[in-house]
One Martini backbone bead per residue (centre of mass of N, CA, C, O) as a GRO file, in nm:
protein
  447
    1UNK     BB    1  10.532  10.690  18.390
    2UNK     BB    2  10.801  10.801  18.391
    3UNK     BB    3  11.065  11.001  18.449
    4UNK     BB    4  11.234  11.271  18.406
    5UNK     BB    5  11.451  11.444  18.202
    6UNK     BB    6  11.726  11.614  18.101
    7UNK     BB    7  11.887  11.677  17.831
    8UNK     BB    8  11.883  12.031  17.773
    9UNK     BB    9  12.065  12.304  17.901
   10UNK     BB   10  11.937  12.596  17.775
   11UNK     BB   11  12.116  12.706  17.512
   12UNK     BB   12  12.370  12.498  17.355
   13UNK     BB   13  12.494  12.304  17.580
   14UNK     BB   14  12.470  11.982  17.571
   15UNK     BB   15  12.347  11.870  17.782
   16UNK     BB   16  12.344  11.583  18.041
   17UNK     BB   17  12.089  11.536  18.294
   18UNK     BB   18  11.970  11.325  18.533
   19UNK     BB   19  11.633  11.355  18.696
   20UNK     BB   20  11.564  11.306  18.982
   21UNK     BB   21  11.375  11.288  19.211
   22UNK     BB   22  11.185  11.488  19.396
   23UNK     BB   23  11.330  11.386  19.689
   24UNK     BB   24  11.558  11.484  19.552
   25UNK     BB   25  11.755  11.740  19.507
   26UNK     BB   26  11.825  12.005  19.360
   27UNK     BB   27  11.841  12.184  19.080
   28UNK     BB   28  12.116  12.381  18.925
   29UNK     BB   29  12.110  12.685  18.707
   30UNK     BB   30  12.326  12.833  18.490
   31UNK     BB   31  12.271  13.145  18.277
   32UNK     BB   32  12.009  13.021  18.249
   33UNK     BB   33  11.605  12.981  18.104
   34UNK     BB   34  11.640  12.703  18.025
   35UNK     BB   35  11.480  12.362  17.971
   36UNK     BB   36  11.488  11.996  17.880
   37UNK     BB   37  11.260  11.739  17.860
   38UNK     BB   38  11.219  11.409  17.913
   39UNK     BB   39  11.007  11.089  17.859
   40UNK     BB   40  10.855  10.820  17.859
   41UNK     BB   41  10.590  10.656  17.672
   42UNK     BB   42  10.324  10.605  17.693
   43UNK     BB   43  10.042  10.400  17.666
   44UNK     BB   44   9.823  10.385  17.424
   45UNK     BB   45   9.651  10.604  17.293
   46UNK     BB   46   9.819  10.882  17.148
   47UNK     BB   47   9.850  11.254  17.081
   48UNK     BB   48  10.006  11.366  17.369
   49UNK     BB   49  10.125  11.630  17.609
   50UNK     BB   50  10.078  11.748  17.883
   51UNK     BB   51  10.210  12.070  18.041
   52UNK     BB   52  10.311  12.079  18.386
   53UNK     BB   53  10.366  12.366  18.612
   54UNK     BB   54  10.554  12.477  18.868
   55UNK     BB   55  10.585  12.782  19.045
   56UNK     BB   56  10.724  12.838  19.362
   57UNK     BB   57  10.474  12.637  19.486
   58UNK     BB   58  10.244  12.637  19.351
   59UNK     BB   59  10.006  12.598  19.116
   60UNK     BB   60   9.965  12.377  18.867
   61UNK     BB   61   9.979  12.451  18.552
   62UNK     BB   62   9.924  12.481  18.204
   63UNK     BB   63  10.190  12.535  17.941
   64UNK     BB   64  10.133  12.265  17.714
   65UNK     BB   65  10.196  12.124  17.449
   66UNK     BB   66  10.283  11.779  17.311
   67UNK     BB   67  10.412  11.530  17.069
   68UNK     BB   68  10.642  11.441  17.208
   69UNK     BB   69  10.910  11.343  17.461
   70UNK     BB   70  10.921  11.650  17.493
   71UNK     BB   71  11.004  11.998  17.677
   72UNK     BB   72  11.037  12.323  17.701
   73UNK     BB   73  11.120  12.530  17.988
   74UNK     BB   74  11.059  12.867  18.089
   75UNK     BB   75  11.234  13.109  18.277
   76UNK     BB   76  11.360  13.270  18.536
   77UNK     BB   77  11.526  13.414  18.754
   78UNK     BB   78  11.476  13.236  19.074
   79UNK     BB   79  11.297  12.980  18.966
   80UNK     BB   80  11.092  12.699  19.101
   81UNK     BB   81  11.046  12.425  18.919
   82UNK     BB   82  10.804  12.140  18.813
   83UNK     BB   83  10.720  11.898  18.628
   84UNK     BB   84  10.468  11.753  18.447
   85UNK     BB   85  10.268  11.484  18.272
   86UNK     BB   86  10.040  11.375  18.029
   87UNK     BB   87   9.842  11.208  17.844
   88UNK     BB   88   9.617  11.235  17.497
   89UNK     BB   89   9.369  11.181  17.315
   90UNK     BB   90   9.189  11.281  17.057
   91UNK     BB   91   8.990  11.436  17.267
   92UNK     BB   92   9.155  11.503  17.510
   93UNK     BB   93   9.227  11.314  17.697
   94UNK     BB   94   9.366  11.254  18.047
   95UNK     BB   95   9.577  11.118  18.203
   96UNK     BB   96   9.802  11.054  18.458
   97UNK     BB   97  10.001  11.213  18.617
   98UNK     BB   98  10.325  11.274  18.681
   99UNK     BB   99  10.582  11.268  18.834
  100UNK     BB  100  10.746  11.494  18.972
  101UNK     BB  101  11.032  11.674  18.924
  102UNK     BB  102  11.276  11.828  18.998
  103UNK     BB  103  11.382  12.114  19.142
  104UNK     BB  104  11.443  12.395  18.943
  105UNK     BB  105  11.714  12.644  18.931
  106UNK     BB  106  11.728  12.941  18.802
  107UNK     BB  107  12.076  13.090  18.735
  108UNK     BB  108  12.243  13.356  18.762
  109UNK     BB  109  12.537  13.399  18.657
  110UNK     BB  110  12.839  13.446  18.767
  111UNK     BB  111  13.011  13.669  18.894
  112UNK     BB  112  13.290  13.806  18.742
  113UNK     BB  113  13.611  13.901  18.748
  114UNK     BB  114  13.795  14.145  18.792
  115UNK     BB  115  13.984  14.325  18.576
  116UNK     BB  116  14.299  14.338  18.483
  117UNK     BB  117  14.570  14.493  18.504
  118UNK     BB  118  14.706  14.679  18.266
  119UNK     BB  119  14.950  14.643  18.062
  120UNK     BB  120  15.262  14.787  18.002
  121UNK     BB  121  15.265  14.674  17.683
  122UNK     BB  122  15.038  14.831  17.644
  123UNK     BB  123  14.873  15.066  17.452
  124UNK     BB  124  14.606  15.321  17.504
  125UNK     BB  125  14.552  15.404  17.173
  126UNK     BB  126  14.476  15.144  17.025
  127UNK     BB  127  14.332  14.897  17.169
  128UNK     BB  128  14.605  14.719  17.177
  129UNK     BB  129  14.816  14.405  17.177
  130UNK     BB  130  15.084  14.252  17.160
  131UNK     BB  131  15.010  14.012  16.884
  132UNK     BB  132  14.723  14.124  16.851
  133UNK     BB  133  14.370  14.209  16.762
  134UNK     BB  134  14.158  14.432  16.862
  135UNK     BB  135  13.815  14.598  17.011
  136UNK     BB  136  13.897  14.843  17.070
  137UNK     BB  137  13.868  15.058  17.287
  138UNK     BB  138  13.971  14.903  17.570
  139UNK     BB  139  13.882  14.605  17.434
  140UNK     BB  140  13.565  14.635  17.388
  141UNK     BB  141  13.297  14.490  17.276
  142UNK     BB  142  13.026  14.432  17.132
  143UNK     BB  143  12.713  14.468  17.189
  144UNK     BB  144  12.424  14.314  17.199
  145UNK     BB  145  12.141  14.294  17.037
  146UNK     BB  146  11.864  14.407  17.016
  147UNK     BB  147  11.567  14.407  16.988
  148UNK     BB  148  11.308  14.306  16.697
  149UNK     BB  149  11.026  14.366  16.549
  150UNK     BB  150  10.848  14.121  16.384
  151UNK     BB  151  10.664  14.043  16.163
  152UNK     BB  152  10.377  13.972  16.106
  153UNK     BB  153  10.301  13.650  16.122
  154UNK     BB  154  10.599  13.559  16.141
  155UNK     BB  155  10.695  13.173  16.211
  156UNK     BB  156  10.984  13.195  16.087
  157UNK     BB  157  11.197  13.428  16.014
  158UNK     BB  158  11.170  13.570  15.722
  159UNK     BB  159  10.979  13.836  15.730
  160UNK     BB  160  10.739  13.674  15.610
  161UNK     BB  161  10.445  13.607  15.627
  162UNK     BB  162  10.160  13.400  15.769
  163UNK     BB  163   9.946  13.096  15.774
  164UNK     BB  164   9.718  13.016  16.028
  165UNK     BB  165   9.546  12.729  16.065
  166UNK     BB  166   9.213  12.637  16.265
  167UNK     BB  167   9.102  12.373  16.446
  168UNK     BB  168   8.767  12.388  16.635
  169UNK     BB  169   8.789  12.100  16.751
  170UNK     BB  170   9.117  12.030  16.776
  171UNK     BB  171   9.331  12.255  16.783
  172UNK     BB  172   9.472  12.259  16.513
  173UNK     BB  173   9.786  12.414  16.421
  174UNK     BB  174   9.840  12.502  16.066
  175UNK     BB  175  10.127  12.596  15.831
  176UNK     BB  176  10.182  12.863  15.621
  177UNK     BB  177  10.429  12.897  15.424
  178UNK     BB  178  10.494  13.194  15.288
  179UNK     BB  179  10.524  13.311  14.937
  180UNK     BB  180  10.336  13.528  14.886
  181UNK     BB  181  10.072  13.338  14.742
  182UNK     BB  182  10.238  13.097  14.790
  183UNK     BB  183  10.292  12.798  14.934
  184UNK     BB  184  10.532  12.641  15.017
  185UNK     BB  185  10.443  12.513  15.293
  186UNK     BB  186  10.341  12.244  15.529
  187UNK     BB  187  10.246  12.245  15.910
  188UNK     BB  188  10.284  12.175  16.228
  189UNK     BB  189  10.274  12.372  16.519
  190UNK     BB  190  10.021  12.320  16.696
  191UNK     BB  191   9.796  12.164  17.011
  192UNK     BB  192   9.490  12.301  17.137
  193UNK     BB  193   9.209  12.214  17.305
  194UNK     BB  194   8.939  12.249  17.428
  195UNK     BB  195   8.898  12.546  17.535
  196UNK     BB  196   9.122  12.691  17.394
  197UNK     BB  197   9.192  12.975  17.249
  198UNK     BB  198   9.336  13.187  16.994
  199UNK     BB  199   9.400  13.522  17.019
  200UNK     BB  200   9.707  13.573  16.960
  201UNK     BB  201   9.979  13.714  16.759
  202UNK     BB  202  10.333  13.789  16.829
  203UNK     BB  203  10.643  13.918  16.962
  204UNK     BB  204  10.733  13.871  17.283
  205UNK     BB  205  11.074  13.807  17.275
  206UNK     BB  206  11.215  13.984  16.990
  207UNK     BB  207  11.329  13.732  16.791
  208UNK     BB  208  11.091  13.784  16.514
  209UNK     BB  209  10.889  13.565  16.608
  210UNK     BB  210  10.588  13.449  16.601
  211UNK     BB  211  10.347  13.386  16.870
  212UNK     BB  212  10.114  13.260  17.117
  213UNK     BB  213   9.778  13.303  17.236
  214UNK     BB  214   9.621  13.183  17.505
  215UNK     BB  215   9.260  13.094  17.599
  216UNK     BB  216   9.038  12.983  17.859
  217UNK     BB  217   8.701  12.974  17.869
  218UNK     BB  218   8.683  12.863  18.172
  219UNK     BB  219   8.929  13.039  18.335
  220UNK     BB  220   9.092  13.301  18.193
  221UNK     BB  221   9.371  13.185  18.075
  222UNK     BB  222   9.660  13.314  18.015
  223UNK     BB  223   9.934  13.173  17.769
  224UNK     BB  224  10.227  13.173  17.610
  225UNK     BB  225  10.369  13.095  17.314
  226UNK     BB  226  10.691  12.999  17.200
  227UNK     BB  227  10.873  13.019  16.884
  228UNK     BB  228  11.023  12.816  16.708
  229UNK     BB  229  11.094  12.749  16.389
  230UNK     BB  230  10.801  12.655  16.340
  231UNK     BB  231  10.776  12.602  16.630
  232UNK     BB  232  10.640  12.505  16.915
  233UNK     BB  233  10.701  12.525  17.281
  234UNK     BB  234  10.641  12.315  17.446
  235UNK     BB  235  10.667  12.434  17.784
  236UNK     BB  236  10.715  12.736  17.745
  237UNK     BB  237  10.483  12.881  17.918
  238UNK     BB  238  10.357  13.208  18.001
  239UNK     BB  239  10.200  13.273  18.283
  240UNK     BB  240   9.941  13.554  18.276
  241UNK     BB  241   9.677  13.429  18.422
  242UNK     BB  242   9.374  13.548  18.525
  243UNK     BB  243   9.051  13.688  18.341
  244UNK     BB  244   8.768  13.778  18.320
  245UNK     BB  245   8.481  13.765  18.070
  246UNK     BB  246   8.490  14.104  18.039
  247UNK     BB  247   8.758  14.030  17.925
  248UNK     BB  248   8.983  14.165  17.639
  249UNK     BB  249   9.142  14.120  17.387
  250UNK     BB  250   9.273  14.424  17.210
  251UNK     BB  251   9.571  14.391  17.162
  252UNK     BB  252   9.906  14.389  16.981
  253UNK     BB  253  10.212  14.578  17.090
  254UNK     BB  254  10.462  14.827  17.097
  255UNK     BB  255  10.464  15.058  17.387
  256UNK     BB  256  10.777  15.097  17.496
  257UNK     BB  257  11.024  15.047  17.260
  258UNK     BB  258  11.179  14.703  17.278
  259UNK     BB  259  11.054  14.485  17.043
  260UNK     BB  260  10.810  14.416  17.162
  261UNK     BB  261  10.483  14.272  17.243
  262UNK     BB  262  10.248  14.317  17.374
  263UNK     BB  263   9.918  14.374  17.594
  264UNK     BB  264   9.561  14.447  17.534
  265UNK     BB  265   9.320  14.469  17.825
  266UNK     BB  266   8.986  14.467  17.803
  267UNK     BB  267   8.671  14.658  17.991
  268UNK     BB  268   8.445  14.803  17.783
  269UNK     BB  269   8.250  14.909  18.068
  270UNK     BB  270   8.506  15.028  18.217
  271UNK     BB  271   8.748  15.183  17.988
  272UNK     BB  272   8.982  15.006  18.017
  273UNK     BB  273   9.320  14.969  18.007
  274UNK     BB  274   9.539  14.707  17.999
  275UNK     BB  275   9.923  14.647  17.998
  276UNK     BB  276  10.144  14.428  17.904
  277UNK     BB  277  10.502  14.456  17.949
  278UNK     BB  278  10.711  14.269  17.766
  279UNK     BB  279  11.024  14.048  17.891
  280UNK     BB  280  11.042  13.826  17.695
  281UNK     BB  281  10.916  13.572  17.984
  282UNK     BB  282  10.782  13.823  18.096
  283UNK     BB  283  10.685  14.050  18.310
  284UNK     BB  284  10.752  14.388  18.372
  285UNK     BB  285  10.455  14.503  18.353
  286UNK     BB  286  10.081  14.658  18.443
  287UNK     BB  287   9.932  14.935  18.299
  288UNK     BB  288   9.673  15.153  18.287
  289UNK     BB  289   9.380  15.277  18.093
  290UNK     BB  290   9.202  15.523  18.021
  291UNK     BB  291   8.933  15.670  17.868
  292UNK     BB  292   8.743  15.903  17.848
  293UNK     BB  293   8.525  15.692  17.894
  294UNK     BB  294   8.240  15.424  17.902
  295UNK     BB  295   8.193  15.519  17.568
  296UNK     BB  296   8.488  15.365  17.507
  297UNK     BB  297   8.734  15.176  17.332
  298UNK     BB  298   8.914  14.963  17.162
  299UNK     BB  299   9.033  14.927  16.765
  300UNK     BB  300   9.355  15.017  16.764
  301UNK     BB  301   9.755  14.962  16.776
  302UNK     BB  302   9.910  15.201  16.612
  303UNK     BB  303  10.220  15.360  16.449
  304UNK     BB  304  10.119  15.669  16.405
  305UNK     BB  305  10.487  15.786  16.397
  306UNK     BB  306  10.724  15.588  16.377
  307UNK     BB  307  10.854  15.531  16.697
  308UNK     BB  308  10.790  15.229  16.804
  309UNK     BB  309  10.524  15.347  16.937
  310UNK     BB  310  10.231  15.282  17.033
  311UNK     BB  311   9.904  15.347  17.014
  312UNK     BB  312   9.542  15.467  17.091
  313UNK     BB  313   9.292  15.389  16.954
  314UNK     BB  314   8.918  15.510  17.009
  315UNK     BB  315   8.578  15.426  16.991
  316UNK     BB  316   8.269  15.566  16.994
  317UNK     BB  317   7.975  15.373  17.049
  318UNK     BB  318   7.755  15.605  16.926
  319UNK     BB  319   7.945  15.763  16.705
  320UNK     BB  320   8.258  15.638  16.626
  321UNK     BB  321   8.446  15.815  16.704
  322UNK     BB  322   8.809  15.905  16.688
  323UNK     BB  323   9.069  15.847  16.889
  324UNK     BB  324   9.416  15.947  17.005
  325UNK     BB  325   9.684  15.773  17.219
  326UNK     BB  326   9.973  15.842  17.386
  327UNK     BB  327  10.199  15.708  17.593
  328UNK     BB  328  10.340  16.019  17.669
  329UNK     BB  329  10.012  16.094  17.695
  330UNK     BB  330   9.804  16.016  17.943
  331UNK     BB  331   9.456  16.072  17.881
  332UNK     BB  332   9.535  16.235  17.608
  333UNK     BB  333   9.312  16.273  17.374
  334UNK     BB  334   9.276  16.277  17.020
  335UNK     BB  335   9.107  16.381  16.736
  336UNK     BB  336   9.097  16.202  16.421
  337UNK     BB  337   8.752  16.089  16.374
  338UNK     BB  338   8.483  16.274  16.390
  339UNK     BB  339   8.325  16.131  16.104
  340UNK     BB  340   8.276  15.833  15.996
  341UNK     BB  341   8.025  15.699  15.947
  342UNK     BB  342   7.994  15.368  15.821
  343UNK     BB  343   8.308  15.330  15.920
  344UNK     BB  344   8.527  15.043  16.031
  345UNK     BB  345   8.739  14.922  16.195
  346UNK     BB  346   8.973  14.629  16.153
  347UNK     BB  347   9.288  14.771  16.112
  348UNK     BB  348   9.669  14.783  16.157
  349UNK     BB  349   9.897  14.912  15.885
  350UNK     BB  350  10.168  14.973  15.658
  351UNK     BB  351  10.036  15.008  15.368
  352UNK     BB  352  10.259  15.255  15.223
  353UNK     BB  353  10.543  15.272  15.329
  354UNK     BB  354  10.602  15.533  15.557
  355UNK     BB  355  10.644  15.378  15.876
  356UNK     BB  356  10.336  15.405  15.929
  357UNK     BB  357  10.016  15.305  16.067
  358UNK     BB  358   9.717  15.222  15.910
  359UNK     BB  359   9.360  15.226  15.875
  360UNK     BB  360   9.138  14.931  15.781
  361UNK     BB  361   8.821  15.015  15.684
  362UNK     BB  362   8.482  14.965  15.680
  363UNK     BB  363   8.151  14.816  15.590
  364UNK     BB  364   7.867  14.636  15.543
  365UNK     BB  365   7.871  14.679  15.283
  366UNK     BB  366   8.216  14.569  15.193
  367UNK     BB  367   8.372  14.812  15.198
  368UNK     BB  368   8.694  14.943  15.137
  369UNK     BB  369   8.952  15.173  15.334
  370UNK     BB  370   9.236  15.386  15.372
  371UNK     BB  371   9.349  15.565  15.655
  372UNK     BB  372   9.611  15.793  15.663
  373UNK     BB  373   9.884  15.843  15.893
  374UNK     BB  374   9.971  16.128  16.132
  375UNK     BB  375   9.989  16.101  16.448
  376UNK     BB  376   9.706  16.307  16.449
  377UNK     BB  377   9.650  16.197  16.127
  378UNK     BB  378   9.398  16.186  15.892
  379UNK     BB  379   9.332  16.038  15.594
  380UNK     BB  380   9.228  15.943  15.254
  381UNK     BB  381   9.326  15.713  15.019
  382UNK     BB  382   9.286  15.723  14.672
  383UNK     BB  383   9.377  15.366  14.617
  384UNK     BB  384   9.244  15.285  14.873
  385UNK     BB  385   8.992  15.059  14.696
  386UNK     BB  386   8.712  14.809  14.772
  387UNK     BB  387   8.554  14.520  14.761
  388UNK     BB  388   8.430  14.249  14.943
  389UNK     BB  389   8.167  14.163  15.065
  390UNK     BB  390   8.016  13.973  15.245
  391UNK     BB  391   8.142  13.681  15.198
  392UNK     BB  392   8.383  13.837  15.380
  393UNK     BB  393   8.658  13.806  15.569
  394UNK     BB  394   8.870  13.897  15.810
  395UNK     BB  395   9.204  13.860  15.959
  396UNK     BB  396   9.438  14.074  15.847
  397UNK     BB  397   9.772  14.214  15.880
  398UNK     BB  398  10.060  14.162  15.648
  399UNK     BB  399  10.368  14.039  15.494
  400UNK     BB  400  10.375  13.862  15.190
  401UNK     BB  401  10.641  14.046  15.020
  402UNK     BB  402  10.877  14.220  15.184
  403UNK     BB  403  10.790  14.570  15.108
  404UNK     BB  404  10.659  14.697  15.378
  405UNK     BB  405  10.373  14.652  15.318
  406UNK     BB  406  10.018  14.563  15.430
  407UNK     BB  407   9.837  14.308  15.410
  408UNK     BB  408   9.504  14.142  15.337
  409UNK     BB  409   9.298  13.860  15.490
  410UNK     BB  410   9.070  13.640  15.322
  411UNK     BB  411   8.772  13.500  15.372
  412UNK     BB  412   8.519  13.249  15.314
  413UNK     BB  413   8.288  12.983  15.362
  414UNK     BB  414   8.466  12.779  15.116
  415UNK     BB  415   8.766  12.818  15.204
  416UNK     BB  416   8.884  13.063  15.053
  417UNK     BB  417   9.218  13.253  15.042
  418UNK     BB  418   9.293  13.583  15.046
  419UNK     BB  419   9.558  13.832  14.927
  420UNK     BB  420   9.578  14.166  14.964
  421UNK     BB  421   9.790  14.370  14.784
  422UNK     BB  422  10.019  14.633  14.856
  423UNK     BB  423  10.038  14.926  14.676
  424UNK     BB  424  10.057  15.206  14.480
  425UNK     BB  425   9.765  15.144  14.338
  426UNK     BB  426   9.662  14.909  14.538
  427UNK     BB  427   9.477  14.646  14.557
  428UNK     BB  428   9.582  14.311  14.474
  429UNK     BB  429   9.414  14.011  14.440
  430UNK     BB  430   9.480  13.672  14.555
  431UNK     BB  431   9.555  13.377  14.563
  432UNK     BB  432   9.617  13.099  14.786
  433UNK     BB  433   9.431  12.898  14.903
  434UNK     BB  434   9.237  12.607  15.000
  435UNK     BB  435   9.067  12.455  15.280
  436UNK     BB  436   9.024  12.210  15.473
  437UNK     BB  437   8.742  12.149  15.652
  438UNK     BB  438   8.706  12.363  15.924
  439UNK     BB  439   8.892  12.562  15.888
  440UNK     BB  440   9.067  12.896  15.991
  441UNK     BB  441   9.208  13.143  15.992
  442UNK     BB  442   9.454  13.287  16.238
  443UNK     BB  443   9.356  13.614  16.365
  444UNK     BB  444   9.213  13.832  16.405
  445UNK     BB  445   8.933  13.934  16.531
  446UNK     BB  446   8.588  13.908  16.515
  447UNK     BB  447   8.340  14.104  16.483
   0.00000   0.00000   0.00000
């Protein structure tokens, strides 16, 4: 297989350089954070190429596939990348690995220089300059806009979710992009076959658009892989390391209200919760968060008070007793559902549309209803309530037609899949399409 070379540095950069040799100088990239790298087609039945990164000289890790002869990688300021790939048959065997690119180093923009004194036939008070308009009071721009986190489930990036479903054999996963009820389009995401898994979608670079979380069954590596316009960014994958077979993801919200999704990893024998906050392409921090005791778990990561930032549900495994901590009061959980019953938490989001996220409750035989949020309060909805039946699947809650109130979307055995709109009535389940051989919706865990 040829080697490596850089074809787009950066975003938008049009840059074309190609990349010499491991054993020559060092690339070096300022101001940018990802590089676009192309190789020469493997020869022999070709199915894709895993993408293969090291950074700073560690042992390099599987960070993405791709299907094309091309794939971008990201990282931070001040690391150093090389890339390898090997191609795969549709077995996902994987032939041998190409010799390593050079070694990229991207580096924050130079430094710019401080601004000229100001021109003494410029006005002070008007913020402008004689023959020009001004921007404002001083000069200055407008600041760039924030994160904002994008619809769940949402991986075109126009506000309404969709559907991805994940064939559990060749680990291909097939997108329907949805306009309410209807399947607008239809096409591939992504391939990524067996140990890996694909545990959750959030935003997790606040781009708007839902990426994707990986985990290897068989070495507990998490590796997130960013969406693009409709597109898995092969060999963008943020390697967020390896943890053992007790830990679970137990869900992605945004705890710390930066517009970003983090991850929730879960050790529910020994109580605990650690929360990677997630900033762009790296993570920011790793915080630890105990439960009241070691016998509660974590249930539901909902932002039950609309300001931007997710609390913890908990459930006690004996009595399934519900509490809720919040972010700024660590350890402090308040009893939200002291006797529910039946009812087990399935999911949360913004049923009713007033801002707040409320939890999707289920019974055993099949009905279905939802407890609305205020705070450290919960209430029962007078007109969520509906039957699934055993013979359905519950897999998420999504807003798939832009209304604000969060949708919750189910299959059955025969591969039918339903979408249950959230209205001002009540639930209205309408037919959504019917998946053909193994698929199955990814969406939430599986109870």
């Amino acid at each position: 297989m040829a080697g490596l070379r850089a074809i787009a540095l950066g975003a938008g950069l049009g840059l074309i350089a190609a990349l010499p040799s491991a054993a020559q100088q060092q690339i070096d990239l300022f101001g940018v954070t990802s590089a676009t790298l192309e190789w020469s087609p493997a020869s022999g039945p070709v199915t894709g190429y895993y993408v293969v990164v090291a950074r700073n000289g560690g042992t390099p890790s599987l960070q993405g596939v791709a299907t094309q002869t091309r794939a971008t990688v990201a990282s931070s300021y001040g690391d150093v990348v090389t890339v390898q790939v090997a191609a795969f048959d549709t077995s996902g065997v994987a032939g041998p690995l190409s010799a390593p690119s050079s070694a990229i180093r991207f580096n924050a923009a130079p430094t710019t220089p401080p601004p000229a004194e100001p021109d003494p036939s410029t006005n002070p008070d008007d913020g402008s300059t004689p023959g020009g308009g001004g921007t404002g009071p001083g000069g200055s721009e407008t600041p760039p806009g924030e994160a904002l986190l994008g619809t769940r489930f949402d991986f075109s990036g126009d506000g309404i979710s969709d559907l991805l479903l994940r064939d559990p054999t060749s680990g291909a996963l097939v997108l329907w992009k949805m306009e309410g009820n209807q399947v607008a389009t239809s096409g591939s995401l992504a391939h990524l076959p067996l140990p890996w898994n694909l545990e959750e979608s959030g935003d997790f670079d606040g781009d708007g658009i839902a990426d994707l979380l990986w985990r290897n069954a068989s070495t507990g590596q998490l590796v997130v892989w960013l969406v693009r316009d409709g597109v898995a960014a092969a060999g963008s994958g943020l390697d967020l390391g390896a943890v053992t077979a007790d830990w679970t993801v137990a869900g992605r919200a945004d705890f710390d209200g930066d517009g970003r999704d983090d991850i929730a990893l879960a050790r529910p024998q020994r109580g605990t919760v650690d929360l990677l906050l997630m900033n762009g392409n790296a993570i920011a921090s790793r915080i630890t968060r105990n439960a009241p005791s070691d016998r509660w778990r974590v249930v539901a990561t909902p932002d039950s008070d609309g300001d931007g930032i997710a609390e913890l549900v908990w459930e006690n495994v004996d009595t399934h007793a519900l509490s809720i901590e919040h972010m700024s009061a660590p350890g402090q959980a308040t009893s939200l559902v002291a006797q529910p019953g039946a009812w087990r938490v399935v999911g949360s989001g913004d049923l009713d549309g007033d801002g707040r996220d409320d939890l999707l409750v289920r019974q055993a035989s099949g009905n279905v209803r939802v407890w609305l949020l205020d705070g450290d309060r919960a209430s029962t909805s007078p007109v969520f309530a509906a039957s699934a039946g055993n013979n359905w699947t519950y897999r998420g809650l999504g807003d798939f037609d832009g209304d604000g109130r969060a949708d919750s979307f189910w299959h059955d055995a025969s591969g039918v899949v339903e979408i249950w709109f959230a209205t001002e009535g009540g639930f209205e389940p309408a037919f959504a399409s019917k998946m053909t051989g193994d698929d199955v919706p990814a969406g939430d865990p599986v109870e």
